[in-house]
FIKOLZA-1660 file (N, C-alpha, C; in steps of 0.1 Angstrom, whole numbers, plus 5000, padded with zeros to 4 digits):
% residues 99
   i   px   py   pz ch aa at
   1 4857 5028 4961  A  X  N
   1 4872 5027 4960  A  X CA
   1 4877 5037 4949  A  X  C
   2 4870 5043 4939  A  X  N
   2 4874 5052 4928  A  X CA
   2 4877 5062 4938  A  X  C
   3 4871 5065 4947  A  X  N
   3 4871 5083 4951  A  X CA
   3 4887 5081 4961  A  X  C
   4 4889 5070 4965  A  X  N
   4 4900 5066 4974  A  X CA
   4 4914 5066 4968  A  X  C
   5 4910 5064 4950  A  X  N
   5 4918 5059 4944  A  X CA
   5 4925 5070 4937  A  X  C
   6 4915 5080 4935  A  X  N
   6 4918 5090 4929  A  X CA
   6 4929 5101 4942  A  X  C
   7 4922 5098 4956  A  X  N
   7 4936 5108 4964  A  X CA
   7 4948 5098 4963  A  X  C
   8 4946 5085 4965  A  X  N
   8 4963 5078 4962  A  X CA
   8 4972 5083 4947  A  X  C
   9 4967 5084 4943  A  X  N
   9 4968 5086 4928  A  X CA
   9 4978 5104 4928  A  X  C
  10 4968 5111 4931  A  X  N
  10 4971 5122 4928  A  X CA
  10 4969 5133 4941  A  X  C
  11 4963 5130 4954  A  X  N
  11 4967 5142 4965  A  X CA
  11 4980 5145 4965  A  X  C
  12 4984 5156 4967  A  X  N
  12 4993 5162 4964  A  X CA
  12 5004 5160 4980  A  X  C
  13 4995 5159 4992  A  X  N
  13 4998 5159 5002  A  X CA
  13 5005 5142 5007  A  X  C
  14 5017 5137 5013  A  X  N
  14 5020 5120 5010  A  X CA
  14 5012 5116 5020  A  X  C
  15 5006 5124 5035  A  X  N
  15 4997 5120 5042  A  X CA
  15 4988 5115 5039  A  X  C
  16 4980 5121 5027  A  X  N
  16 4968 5120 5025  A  X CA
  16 4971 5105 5017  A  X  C
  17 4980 5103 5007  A  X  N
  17 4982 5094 4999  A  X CA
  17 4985 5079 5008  A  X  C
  18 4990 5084 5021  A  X  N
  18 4991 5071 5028  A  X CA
  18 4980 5067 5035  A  X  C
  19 4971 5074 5034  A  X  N
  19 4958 5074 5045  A  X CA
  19 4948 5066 5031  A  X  C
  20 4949 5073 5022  A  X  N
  20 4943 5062 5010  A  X CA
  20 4945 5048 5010  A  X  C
  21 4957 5045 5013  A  X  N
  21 4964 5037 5011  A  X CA
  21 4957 5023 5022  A  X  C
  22 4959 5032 5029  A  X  N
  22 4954 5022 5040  A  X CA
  22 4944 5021 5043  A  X  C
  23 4931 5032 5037  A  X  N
  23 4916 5033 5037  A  X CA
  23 4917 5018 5030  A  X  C
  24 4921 5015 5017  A  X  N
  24 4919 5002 5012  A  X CA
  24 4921 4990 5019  A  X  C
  25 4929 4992 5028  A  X  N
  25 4934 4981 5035  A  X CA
  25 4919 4978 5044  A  X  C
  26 4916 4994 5053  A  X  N
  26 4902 4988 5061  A  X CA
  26 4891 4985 5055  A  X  C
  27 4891 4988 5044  A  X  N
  27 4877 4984 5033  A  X CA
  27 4879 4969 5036  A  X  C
  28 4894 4964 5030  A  X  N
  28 4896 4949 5026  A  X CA
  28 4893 4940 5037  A  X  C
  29 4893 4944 5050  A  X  N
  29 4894 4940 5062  A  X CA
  29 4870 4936 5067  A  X  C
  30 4861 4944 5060  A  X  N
  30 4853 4943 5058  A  X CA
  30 4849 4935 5047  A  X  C
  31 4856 4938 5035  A  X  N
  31 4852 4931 5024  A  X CA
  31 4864 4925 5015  A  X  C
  32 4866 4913 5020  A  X  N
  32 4874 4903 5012  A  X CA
  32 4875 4905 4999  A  X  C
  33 4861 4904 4990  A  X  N
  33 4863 4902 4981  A  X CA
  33 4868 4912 4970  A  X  C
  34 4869 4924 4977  A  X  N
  34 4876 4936 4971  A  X CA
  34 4889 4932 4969  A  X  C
  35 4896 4924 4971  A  X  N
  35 4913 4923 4973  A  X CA
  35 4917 4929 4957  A  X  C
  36 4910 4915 4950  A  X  N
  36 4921 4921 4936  A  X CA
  36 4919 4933 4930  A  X  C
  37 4911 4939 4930  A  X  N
  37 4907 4955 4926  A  X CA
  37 4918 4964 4935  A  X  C
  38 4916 4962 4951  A  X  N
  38 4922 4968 4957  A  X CA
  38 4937 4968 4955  A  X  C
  39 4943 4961 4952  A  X  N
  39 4961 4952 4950  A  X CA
  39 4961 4959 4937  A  X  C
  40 4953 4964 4923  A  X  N
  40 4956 4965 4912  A  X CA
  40 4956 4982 4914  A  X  C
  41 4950 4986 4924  A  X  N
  41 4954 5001 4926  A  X CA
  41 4966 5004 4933  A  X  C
  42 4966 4998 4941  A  X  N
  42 4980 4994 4954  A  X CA
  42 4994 4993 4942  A  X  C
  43 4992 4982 4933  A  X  N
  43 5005 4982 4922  A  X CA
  43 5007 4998 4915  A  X  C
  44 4997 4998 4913  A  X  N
  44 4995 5010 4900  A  X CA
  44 5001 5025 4909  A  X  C
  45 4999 5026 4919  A  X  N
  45 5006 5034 4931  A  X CA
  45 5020 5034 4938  A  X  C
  46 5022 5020 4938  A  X  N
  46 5034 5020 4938  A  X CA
  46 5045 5022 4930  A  X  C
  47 5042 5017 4916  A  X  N
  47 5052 5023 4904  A  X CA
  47 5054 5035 4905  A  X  C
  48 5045 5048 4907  A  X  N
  48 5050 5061 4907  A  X CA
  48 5055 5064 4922  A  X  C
  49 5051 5059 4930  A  X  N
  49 5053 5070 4947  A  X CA
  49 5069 5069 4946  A  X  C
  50 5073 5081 4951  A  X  N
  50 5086 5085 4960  A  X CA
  50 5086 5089 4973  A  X  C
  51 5079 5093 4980  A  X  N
  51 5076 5098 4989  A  X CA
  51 5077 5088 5002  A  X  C
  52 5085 5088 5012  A  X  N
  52 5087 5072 5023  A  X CA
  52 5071 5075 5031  A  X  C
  53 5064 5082 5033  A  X  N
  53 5055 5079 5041  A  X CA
  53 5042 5078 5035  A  X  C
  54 5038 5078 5020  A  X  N
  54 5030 5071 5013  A  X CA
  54 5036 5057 5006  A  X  C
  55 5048 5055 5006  A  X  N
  55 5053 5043 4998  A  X CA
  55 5049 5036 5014  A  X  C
  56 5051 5035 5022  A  X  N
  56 5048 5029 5031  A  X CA
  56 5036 5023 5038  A  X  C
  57 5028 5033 5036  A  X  N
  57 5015 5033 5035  A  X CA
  57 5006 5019 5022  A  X  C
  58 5013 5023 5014  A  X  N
  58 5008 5009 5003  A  X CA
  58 5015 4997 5008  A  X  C
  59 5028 5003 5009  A  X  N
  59 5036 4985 5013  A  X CA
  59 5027 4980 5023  A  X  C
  60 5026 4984 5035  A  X  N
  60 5017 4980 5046  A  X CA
  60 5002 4974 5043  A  X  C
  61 4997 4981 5034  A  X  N
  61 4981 4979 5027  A  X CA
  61 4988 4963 5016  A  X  C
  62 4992 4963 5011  A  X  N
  62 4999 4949 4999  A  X CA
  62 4996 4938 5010  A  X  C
  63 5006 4944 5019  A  X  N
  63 5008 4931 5027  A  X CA
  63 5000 4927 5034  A  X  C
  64 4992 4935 5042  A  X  N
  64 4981 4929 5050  A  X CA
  64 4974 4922 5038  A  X  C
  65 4966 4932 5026  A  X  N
  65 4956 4923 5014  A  X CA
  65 4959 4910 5011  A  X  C
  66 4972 4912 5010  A  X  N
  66 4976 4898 5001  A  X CA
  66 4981 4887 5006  A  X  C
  67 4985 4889 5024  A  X  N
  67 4989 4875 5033  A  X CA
  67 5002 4877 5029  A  X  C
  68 5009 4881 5018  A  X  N
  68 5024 4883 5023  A  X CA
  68 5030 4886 5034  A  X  C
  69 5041 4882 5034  A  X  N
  69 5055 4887 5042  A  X CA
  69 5065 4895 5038  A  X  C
  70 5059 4912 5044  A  X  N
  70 5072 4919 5037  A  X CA
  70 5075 4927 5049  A  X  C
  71 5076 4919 5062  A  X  N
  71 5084 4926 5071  A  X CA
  71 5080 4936 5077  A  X  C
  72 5070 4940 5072  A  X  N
  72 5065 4955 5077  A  X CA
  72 5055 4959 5091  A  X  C
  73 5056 4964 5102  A  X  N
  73 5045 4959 5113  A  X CA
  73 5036 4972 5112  A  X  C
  74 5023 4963 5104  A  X  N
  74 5009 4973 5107  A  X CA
  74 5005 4982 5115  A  X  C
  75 5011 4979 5128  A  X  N
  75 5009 4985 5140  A  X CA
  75 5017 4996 5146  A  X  C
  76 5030 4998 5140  A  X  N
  76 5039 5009 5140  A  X CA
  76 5032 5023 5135  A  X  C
  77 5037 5032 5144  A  X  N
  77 5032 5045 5138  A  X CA
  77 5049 5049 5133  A  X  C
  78 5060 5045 5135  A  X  N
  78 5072 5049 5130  A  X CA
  78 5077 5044 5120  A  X  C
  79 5079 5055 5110  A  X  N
  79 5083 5046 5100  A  X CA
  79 5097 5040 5095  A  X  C
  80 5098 5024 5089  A  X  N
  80 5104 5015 5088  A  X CA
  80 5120 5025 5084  A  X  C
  81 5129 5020 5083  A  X  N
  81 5146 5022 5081  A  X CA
  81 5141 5025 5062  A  X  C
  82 5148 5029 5057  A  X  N
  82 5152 5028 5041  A  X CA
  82 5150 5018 5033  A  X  C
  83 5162 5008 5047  A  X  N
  83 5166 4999 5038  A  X CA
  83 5152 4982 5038  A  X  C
  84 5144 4990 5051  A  X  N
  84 5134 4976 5053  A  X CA
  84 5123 4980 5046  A  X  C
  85 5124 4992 5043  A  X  N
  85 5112 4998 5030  A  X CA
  85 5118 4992 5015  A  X  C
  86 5130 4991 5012  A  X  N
  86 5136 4991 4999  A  X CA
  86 5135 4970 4999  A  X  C
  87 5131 4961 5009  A  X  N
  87 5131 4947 5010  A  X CA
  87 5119 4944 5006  A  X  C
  88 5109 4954 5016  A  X  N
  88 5095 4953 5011  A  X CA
  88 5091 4953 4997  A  X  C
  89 5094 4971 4995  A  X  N
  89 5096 4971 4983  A  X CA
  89 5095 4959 4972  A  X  C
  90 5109 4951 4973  A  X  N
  90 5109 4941 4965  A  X CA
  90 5105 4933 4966  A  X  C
  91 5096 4928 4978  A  X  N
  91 5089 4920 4981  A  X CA
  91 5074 4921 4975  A  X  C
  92 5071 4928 4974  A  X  N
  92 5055 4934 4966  A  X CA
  92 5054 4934 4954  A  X  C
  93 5068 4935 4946  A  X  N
  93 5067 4941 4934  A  X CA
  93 5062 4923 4929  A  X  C
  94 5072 4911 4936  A  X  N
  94 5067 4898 4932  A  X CA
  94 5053 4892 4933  A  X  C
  95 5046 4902 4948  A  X  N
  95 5035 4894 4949  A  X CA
  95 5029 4902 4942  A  X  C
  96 5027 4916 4936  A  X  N
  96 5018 4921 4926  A  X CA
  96 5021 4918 4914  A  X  C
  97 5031 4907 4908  A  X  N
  97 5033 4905 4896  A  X CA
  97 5017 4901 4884  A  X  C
  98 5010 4894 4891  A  X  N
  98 4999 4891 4885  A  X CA
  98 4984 4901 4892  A  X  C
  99 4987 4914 4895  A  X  N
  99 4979 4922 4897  A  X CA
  99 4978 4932 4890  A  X  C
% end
């Protein structure tokens, strides 16, 4: 997860930063018990991104990790309206409060 962590972090590219993003999600999907490590990178990612198609990419990874509901469908390759990214958004920022 460090080497995963480090392109969410800082690739320069938002593809690559969303593909991190979601690499954590299929880790979590193997290994449960990665969640909270995973969610404390996912938060820490989210406070800086601007970018809609890496912010999206974590929102999608939060939600699947953490059983939330932030509206967002996994399974879309199109990405969500502004304003269903800006609900999510707030929706994550609650369930990572203790992450």
């Amino acid at each position: 997860m460090e080497a995963i962590s480090k392109a969410l972090y800082n690739d320069t590219d938002e593809d690559n930063r969303c593909w991190a993003a979601t690499a954590m999600m299929q880790m979590f999907f193997d290994y449960e018990e990665i969640a909270p490590k995973a969610l404390a990178y996912l938060k820490k990612a989210l406070e800086t991104e601007t970018a809609t198609k890496a912010k999206w990419g974590i929102l999608v990874s939060v939600q699947e990790i953490s059983g939330g509901r932030l509206g967002l469908k996994s399974d879309s390759h199109t990405l969500p309206s502004e304003r269903s990214l800006k609900a999510a958004y707030n929706k994550a920022v609650k369930i990572l409060e203790n992450h």
